[in-house]
ZALO-972508 format. One record per residue (C-alpha): x, y, z; residue number from 1; residue in three letters. Coordinates in nm, 4 decimals, padded with zeros to 6 digits. Layout:
BEGIN
pt px: X py: Y pz: Z num: NUM residuo: ALA
...
***
This chain:
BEGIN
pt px: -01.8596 py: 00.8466 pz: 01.6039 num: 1 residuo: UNK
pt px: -01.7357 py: 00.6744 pz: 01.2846 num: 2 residuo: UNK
pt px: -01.8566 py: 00.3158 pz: 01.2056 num: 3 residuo: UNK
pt px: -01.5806 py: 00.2859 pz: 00.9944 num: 4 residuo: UNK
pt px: -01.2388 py: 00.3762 pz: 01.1749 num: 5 residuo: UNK
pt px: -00.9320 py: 00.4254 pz: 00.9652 num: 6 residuo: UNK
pt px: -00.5730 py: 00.4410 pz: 01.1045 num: 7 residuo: UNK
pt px: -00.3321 py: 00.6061 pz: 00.8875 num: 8 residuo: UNK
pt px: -00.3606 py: 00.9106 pz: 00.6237 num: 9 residuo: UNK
pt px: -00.1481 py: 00.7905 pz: 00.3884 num: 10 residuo: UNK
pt px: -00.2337 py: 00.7458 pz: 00.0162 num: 11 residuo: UNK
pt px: -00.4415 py: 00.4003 pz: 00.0940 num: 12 residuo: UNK
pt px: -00.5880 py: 00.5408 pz: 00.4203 num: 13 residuo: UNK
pt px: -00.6587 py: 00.8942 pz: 00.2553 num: 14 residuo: UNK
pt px: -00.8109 py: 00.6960 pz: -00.0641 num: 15 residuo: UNK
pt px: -00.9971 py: 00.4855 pz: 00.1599 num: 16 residuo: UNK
pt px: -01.1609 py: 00.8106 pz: 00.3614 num: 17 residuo: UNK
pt px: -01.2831 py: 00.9656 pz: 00.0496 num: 18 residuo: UNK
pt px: -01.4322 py: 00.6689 pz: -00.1573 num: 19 residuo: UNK
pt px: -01.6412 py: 00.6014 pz: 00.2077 num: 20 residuo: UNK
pt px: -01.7616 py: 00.9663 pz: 00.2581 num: 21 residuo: UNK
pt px: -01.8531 py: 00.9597 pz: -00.1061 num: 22 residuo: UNK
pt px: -02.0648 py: 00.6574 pz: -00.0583 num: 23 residuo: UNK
pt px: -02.1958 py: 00.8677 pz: 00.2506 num: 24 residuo: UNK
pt px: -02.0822 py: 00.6498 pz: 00.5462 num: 25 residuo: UNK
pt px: -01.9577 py: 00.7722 pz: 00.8991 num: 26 residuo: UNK
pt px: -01.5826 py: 00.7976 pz: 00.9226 num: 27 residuo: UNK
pt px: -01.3245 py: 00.8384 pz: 01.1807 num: 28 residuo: UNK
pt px: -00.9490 py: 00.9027 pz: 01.0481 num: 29 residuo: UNK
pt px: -00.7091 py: 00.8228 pz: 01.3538 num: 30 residuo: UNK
pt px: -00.3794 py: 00.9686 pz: 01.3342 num: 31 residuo: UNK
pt px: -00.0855 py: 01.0681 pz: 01.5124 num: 32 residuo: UNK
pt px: -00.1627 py: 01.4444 pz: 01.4470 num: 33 residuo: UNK
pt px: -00.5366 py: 01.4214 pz: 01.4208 num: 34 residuo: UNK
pt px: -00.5668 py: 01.5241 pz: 01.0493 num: 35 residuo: UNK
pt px: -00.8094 py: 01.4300 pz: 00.8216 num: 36 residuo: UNK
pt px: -01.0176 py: 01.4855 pz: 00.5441 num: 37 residuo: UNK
pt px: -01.2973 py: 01.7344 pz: 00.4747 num: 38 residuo: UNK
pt px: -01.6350 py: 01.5038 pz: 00.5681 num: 39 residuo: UNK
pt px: -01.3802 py: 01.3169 pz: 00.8212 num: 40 residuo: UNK
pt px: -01.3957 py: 01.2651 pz: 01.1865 num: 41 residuo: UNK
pt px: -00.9985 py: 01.3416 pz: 01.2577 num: 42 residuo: UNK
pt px: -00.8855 py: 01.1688 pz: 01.5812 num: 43 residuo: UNK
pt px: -00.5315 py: 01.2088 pz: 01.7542 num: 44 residuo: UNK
pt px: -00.3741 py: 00.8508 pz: 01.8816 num: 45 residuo: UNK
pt px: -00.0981 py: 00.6405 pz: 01.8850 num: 46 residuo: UNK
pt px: -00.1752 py: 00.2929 pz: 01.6978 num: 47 residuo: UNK
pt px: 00.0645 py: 00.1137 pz: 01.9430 num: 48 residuo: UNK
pt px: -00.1366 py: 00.2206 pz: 02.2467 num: 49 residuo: UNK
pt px: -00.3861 py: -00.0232 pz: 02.2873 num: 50 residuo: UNK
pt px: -00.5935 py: 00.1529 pz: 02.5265 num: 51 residuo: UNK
pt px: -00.6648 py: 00.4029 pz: 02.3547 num: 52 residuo: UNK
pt px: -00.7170 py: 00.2260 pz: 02.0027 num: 53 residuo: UNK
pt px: -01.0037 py: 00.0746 pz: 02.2233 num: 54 residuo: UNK
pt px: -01.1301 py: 00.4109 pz: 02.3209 num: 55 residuo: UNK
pt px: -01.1161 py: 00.5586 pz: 02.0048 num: 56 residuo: UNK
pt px: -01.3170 py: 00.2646 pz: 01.8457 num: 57 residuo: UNK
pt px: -01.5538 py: 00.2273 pz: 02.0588 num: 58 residuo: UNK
pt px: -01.8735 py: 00.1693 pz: 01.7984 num: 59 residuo: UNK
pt px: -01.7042 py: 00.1299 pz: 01.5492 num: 60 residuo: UNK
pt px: -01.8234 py: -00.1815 pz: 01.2767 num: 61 residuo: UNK
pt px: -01.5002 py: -00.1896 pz: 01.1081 num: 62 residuo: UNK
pt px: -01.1649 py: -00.1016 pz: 01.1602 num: 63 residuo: UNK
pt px: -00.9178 py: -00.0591 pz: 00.8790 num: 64 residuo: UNK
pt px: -00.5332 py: -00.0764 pz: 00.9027 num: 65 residuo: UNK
pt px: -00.3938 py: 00.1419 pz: 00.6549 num: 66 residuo: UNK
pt px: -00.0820 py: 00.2571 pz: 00.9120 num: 67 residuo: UNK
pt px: 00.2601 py: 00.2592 pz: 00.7219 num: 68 residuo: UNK
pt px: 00.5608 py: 00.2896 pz: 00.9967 num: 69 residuo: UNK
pt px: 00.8612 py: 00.3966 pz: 00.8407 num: 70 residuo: UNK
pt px: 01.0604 py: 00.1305 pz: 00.6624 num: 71 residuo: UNK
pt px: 01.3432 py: 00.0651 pz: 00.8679 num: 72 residuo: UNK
pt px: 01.1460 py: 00.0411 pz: 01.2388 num: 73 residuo: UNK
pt px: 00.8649 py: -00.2289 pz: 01.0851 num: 74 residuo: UNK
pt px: 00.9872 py: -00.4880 pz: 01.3198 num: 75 residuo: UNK
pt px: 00.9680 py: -00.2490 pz: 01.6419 num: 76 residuo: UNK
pt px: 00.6578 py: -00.0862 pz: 01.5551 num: 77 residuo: UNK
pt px: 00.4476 py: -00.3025 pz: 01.3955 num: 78 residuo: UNK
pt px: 00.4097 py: -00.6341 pz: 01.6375 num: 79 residuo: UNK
pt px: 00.2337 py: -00.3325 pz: 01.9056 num: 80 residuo: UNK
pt px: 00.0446 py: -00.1768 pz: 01.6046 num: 81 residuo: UNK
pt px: -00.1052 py: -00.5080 pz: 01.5032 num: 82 residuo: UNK
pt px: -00.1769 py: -00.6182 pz: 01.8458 num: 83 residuo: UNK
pt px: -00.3657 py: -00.3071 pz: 01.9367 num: 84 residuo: UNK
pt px: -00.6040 py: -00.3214 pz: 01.5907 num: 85 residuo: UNK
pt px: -00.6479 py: -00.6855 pz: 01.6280 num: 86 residuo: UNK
pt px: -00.7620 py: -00.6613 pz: 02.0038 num: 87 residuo: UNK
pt px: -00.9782 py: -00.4095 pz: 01.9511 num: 88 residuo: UNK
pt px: -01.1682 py: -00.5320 pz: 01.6590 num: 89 residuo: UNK
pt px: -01.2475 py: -00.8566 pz: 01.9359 num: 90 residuo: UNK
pt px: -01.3243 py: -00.6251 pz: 02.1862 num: 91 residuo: UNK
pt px: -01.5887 py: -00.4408 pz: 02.0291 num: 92 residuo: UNK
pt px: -01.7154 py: -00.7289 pz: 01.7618 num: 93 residuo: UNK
pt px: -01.5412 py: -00.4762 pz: 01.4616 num: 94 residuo: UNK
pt px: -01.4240 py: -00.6242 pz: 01.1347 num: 95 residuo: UNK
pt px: -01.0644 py: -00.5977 pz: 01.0628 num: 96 residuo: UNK
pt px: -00.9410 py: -00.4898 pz: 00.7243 num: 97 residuo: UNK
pt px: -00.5916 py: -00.4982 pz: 00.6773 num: 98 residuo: UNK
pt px: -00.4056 py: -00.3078 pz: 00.4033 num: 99 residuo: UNK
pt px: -00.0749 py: -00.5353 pz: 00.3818 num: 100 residuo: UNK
pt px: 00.2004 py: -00.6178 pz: 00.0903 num: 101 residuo: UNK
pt px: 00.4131 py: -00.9306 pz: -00.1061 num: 102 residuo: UNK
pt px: 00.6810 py: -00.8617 pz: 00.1394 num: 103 residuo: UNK
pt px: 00.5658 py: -01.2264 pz: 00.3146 num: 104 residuo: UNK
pt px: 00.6263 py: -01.4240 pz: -00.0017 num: 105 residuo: UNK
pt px: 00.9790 py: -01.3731 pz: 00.0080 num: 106 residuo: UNK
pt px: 01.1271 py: -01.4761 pz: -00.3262 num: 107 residuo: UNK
pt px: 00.9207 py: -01.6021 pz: -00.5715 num: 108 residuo: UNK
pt px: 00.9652 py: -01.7651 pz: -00.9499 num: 109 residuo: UNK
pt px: 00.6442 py: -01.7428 pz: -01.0473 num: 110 residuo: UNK
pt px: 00.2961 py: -01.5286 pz: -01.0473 num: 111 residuo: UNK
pt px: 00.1979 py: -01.5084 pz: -00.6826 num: 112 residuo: UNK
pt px: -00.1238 py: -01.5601 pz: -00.5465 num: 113 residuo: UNK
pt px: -00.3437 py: -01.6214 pz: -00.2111 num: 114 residuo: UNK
pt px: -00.2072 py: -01.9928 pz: -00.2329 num: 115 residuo: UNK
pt px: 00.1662 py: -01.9323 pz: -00.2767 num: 116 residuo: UNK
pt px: 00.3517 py: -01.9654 pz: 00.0711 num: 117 residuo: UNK
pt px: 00.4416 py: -01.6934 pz: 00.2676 num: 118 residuo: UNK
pt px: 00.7711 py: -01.8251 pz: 00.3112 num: 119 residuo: UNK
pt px: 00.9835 py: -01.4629 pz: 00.3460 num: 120 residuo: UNK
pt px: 01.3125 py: -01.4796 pz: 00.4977 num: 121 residuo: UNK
pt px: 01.3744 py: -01.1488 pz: 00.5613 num: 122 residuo: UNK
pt px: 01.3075 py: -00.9480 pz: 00.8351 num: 123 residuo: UNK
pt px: 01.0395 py: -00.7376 pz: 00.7067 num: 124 residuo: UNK
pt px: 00.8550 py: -01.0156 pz: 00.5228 num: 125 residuo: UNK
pt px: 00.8621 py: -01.2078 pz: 00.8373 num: 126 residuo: UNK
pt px: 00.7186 py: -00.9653 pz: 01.0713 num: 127 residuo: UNK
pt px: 00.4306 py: -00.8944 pz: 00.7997 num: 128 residuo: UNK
pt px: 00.3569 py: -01.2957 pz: 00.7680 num: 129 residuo: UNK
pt px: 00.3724 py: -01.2902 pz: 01.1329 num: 130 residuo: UNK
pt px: 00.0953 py: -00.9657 pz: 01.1760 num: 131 residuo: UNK
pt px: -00.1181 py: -01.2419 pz: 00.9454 num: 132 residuo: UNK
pt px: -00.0911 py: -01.5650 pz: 01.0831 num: 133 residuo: UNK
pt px: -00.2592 py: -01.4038 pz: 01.4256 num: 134 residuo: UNK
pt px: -00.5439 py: -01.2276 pz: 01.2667 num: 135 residuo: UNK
pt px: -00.6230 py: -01.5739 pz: 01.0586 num: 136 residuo: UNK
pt px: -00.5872 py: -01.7530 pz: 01.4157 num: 137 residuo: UNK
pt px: -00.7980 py: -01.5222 pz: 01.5703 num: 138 residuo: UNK
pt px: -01.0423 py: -01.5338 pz: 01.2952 num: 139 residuo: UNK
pt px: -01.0460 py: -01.8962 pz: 01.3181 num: 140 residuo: UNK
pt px: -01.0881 py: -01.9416 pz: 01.6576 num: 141 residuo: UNK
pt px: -01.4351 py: -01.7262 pz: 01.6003 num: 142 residuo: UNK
pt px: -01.2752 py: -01.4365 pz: 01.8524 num: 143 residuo: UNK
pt px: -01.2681 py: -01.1599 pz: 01.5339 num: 144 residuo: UNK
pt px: -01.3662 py: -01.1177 pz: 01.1349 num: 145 residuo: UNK
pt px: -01.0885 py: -01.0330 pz: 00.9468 num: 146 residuo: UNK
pt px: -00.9049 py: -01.0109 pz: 00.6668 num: 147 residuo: UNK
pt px: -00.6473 py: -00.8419 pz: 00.4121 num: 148 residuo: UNK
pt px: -00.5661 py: -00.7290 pz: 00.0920 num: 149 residuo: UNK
pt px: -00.2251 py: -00.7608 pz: -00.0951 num: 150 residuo: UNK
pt px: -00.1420 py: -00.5225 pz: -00.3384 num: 151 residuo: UNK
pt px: 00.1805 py: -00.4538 pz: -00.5060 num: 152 residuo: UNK
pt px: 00.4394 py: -00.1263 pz: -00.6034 num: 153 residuo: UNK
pt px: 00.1607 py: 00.1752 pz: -00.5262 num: 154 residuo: UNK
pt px: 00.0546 py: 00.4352 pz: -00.8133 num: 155 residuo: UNK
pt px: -00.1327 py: 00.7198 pz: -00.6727 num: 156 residuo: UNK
pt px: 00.0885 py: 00.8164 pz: -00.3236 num: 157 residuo: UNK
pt px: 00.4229 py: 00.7094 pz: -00.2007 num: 158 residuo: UNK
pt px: 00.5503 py: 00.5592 pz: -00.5173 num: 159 residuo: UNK
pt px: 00.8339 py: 00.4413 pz: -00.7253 num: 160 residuo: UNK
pt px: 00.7394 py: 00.6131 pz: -01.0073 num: 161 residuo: UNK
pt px: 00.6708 py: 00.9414 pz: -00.8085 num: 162 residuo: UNK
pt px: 01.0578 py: 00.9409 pz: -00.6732 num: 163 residuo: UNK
pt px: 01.1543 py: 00.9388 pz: -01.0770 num: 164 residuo: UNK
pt px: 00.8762 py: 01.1528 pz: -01.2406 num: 165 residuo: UNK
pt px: 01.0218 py: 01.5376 pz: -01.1008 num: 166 residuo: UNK
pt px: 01.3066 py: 01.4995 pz: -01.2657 num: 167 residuo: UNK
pt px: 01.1243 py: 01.3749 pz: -01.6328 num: 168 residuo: UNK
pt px: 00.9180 py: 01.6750 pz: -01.5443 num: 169 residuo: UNK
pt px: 01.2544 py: 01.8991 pz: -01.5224 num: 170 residuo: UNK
pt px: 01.3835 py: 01.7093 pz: -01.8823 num: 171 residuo: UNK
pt px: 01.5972 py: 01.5797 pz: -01.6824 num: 172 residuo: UNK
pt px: 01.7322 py: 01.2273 pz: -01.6966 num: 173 residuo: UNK
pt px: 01.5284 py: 01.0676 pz: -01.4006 num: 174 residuo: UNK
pt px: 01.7089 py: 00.8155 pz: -01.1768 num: 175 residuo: UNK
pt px: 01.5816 py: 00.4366 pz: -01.1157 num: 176 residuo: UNK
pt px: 01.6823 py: 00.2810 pz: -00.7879 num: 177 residuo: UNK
pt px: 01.5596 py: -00.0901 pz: -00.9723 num: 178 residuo: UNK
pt px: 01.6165 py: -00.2128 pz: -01.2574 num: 179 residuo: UNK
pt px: 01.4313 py: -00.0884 pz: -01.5450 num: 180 residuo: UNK
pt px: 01.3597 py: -00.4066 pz: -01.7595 num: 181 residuo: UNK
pt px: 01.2213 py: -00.6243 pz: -01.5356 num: 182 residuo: UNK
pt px: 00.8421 py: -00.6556 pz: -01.5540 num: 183 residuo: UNK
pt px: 00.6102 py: -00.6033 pz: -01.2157 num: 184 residuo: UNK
pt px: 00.3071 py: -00.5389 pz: -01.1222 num: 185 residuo: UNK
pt px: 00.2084 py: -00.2159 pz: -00.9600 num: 186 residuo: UNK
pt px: -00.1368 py: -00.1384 pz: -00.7970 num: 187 residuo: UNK
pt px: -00.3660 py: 00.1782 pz: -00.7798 num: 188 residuo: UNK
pt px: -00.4290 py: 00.2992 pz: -00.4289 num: 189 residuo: UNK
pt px: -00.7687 py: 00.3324 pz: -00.5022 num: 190 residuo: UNK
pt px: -00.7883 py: -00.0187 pz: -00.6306 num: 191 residuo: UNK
pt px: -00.6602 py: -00.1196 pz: -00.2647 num: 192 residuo: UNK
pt px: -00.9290 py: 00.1319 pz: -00.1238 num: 193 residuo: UNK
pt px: -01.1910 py: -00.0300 pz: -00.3510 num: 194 residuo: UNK
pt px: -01.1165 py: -00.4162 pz: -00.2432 num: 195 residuo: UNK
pt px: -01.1209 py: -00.2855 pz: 00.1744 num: 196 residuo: UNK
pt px: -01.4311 py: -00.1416 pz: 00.1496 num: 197 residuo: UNK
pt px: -01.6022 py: -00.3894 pz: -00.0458 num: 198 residuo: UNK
pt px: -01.4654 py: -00.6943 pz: 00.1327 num: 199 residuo: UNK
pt px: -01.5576 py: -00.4939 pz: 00.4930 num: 200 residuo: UNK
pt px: -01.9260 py: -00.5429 pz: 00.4075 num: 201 residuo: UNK
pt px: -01.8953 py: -00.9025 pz: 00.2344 num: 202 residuo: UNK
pt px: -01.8374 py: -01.1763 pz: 00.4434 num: 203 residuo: UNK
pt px: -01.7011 py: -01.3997 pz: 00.2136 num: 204 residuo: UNK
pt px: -01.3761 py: -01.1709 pz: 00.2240 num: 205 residuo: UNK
pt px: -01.3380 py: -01.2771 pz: 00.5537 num: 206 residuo: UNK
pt px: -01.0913 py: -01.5415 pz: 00.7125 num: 207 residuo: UNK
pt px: -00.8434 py: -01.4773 pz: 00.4177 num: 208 residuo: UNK
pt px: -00.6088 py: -01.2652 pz: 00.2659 num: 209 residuo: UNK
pt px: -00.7042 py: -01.1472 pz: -00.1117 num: 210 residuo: UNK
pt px: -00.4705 py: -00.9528 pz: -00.3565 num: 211 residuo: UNK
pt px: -00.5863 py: -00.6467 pz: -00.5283 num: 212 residuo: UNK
pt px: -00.7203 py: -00.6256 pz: -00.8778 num: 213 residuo: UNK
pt px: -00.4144 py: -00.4434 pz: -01.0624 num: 214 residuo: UNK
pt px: -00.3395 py: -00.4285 pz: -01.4028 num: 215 residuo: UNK
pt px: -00.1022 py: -00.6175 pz: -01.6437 num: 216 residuo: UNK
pt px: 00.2051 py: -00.5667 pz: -01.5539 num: 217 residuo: UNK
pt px: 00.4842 py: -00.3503 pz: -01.6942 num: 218 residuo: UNK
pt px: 00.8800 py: -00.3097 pz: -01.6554 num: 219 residuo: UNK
pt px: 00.9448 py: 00.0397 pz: -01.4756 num: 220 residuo: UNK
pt px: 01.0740 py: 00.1431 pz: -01.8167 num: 221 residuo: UNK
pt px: 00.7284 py: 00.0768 pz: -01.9698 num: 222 residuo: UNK
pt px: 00.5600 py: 00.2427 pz: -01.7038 num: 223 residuo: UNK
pt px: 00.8196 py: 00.5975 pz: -01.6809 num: 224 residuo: UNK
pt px: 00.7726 py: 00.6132 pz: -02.0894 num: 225 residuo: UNK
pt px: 00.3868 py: 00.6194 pz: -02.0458 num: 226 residuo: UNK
pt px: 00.4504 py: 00.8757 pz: -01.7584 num: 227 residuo: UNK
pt px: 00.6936 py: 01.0985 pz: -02.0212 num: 228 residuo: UNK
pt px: 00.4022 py: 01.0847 pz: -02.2916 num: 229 residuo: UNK
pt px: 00.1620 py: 01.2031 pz: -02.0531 num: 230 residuo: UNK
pt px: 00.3453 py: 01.5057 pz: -01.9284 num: 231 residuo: UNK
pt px: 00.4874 py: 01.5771 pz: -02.2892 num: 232 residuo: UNK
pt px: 00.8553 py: 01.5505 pz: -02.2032 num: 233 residuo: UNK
pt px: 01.1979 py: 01.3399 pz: -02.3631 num: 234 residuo: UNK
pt px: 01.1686 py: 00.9954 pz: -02.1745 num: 235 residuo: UNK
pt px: 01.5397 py: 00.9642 pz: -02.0164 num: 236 residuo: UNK
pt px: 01.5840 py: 00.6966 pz: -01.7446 num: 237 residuo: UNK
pt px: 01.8873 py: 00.5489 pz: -01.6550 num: 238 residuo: UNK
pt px: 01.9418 py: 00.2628 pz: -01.3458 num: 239 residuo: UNK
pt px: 02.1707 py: 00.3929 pz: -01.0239 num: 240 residuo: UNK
pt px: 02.4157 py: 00.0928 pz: -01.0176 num: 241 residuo: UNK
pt px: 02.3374 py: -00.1608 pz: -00.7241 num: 242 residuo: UNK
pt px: 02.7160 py: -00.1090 pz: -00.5597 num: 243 residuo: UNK
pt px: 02.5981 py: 00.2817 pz: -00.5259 num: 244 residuo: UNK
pt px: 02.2627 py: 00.1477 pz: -00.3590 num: 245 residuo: UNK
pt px: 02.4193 py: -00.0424 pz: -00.1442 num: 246 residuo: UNK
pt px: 02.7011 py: 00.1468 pz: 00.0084 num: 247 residuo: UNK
pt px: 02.4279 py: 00.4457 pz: 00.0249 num: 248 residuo: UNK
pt px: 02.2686 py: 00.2016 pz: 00.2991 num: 249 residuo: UNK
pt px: 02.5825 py: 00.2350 pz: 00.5208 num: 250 residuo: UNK
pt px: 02.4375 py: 00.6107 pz: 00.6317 num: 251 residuo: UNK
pt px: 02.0704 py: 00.5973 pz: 00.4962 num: 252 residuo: UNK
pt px: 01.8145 py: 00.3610 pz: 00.6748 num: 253 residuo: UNK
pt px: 01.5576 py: 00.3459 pz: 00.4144 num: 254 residuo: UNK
pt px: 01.8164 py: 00.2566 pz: 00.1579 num: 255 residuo: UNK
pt px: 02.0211 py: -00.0009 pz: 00.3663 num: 256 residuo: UNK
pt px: 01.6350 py: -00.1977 pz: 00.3935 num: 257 residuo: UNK
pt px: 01.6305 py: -00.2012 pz: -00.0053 num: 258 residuo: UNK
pt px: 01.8632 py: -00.4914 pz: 00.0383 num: 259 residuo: UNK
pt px: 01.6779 py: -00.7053 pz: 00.1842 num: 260 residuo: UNK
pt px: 01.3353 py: -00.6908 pz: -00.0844 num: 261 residuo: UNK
pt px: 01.5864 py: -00.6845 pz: -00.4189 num: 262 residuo: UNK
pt px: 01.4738 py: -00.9737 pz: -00.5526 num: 263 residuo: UNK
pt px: 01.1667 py: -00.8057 pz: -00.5720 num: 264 residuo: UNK
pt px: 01.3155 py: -00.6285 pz: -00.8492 num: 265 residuo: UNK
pt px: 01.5932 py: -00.8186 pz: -00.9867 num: 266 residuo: UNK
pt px: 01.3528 py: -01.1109 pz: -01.1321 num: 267 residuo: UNK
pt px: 00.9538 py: -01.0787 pz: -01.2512 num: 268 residuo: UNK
pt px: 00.7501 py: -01.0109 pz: -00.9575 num: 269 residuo: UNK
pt px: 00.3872 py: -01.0387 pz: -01.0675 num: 270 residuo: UNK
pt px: 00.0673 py: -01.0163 pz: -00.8767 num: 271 residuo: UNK
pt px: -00.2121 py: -01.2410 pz: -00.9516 num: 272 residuo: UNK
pt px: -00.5239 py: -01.0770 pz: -00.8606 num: 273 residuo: UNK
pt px: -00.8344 py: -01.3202 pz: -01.0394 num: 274 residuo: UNK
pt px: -01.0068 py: -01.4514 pz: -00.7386 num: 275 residuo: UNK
pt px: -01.0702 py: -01.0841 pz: -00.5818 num: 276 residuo: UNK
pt px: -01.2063 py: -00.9854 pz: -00.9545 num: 277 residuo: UNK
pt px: -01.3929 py: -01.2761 pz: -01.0158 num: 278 residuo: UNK
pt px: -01.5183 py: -01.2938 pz: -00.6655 num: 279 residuo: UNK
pt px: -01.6268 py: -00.9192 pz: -00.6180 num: 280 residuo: UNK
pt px: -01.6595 py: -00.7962 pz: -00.9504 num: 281 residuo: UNK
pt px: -01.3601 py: -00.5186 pz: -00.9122 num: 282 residuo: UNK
pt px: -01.2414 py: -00.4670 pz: -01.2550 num: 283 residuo: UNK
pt px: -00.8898 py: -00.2403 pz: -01.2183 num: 284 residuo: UNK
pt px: -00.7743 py: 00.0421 pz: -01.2898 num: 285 residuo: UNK
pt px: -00.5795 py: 00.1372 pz: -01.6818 num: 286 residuo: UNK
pt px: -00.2324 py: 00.1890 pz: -01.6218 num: 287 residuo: UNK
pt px: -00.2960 py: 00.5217 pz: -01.8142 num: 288 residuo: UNK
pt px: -00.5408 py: 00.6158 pz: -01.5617 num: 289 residuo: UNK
pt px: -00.3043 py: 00.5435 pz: -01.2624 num: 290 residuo: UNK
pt px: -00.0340 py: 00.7145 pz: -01.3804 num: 291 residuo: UNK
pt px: -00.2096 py: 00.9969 pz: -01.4412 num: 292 residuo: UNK
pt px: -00.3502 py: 00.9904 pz: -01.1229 num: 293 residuo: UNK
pt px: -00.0236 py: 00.9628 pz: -00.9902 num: 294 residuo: UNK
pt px: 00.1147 py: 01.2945 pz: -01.1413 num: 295 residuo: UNK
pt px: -00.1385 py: 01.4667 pz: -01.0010 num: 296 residuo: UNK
pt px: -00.0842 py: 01.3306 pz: -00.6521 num: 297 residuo: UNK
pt px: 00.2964 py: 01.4889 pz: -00.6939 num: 298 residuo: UNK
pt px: 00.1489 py: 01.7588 pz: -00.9114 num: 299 residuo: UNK
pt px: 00.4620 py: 01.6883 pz: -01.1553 num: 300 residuo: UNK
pt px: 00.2568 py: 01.8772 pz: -01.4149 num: 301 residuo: UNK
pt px: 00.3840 py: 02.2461 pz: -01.2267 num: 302 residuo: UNK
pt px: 00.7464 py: 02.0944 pz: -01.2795 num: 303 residuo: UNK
pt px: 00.6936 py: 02.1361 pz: -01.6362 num: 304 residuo: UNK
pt px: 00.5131 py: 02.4257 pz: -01.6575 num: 305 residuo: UNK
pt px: 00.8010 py: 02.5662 pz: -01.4453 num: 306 residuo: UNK
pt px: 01.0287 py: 02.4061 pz: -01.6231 num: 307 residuo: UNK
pt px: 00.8684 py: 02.5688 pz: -01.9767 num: 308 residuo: UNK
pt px: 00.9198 py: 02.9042 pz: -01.7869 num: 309 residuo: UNK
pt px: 01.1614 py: 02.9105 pz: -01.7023 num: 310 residuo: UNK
***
């Protein structure tokens, strides 16, 4: 079986699976539906059932969390999820590498990093500080190795850029659920892939949490009009109006949770990442580079050529 286990498919997890096979290692991808990628060992399980995490880890020298419930059941589904990865790294002596967020910060006036207090007040920041404080205990108390990575805003898979970039593609005016002039920093996926896999084999990545090398950061209207260059189209962006947001949340579940991380977006949110560069010699990603990548995860560029022809 795999040596390194990877819950979750999603653009960390996938990014994760390929820059491993490439380096040649043995790897397990554990989903609910058992897919995978080609040079993959797909498995079928439920990250909340902790018998069978154990079973399907059995081996393994280091599990990775790169799950993603959805956004409005984190507090039901991840306490379980947590529990289950954390036990089983113990169990079978595995180091735990866990893909987390700034969500545990709560709001913040100034450049985070490892050292600012995860002092959240919402419900989601809370439940991720929470997933933290008993990996760190457990570390501590010599039962498992772990750690985790921070990162910020994704490019390259689920992304706020990706919701906007169809309709640039179109000519369209695209649509910015934040505000567009605040500056943030956003984080390749394959960045976050980059600092799990290194700090899996270096132990002085254990016991702590480290935040991944991103680049300097750039207001979302910055970082649509480098997006608009690249695919060759009028850069038109224009900010949905909070009151819309919010009464959207009275029927839609992921929007009614955007309430509770706006400050993330309303004031500078900016990720410090120098100790995991200077530490491990990761250098990140361009922005030009991510956002290219991060077309071609959407494959926006067959909006315009469909766009152009029609």
């Amino acid at each position: 079986m795999g040596k390194h286990v990877i819950f979750g498919a999603g653009p960390v997890g996938s990014a994760l699976a390929r820059l491993l096979v490439d380096r040649g290692e043995s790897v397990r991808v554990v989903t609910r539906s058992g897919s995978g990628l080609a040079g993959t060992e797909p498995v079928a399980a439920d990250a909340s059932d902790a018998d069978r995490v154990l079973a399907v880890t059995e081996g393994a020298e280091v599990i990775y969390n790169c799950v993603n419930p959805a956004y409005h059941r984190w507090a039901t589904d991840w306490p379980p999820i947590a529990s289950a990865l954390l036990g089983a790294a113990e169990r079978h002596g595995a180091v735990l590498a866990t893909t987390s967020n700034l969500y545990g910060y709560g709001e913040v006036s100034a450049p985070m990093t490892e050292a600012t207090p995860l002092a959240a007040t919402g419900t989601k920041g809370r439940v991720r500080a929470a997933m933290w404080a008993e990996a760190v205990a457990a570390h501590e108390a010599g039962r498992v190795r772990a750690f985790e990575v921070r990162g910020s805003d994704y490019l390259g898979g689920s992304s706020l850029l990706g919701m906007m970039t169809p309709r640039l593609a179109k000519r369209a005016t695209a649509w910015s659920p934040a505000p567009l002039d605040v500056l943030r920093t956003w984080t390749d996926v394959r960045d976050v892939a980059a600092l799990l896999a290194t700090g899996a084999g270096d132990e002085r990545a254990w016991g702590r949490a480290w935040h991944v090398p991103s680049a300097e950061p750039l207001t979302l209207r910055q970082l649509t009009a480098v997006a608009a260059e690249q695919l060759g189209v009028p850069h038109r962006v224009r900010e949905v109006p909070w009151p819309v947001l919010w009464t959207g949340g009275l029927v839609v579940p992921t929007l009614r949770e955007l309430r509770e991380t706006r400050h993330q977006f309303t004031r500078p949110f900016i990720l410090d990442s120098d100790a995991a560069q200077q530490t491990f010699g990761l250098v990140p990603r361009s922005v030009t580079d991510s956002v290219a990548f991060d077309l071609a995860q959407h494959d926006v560029a067959r909006e315009v050529q469909a766009t152009a022809a029609g």
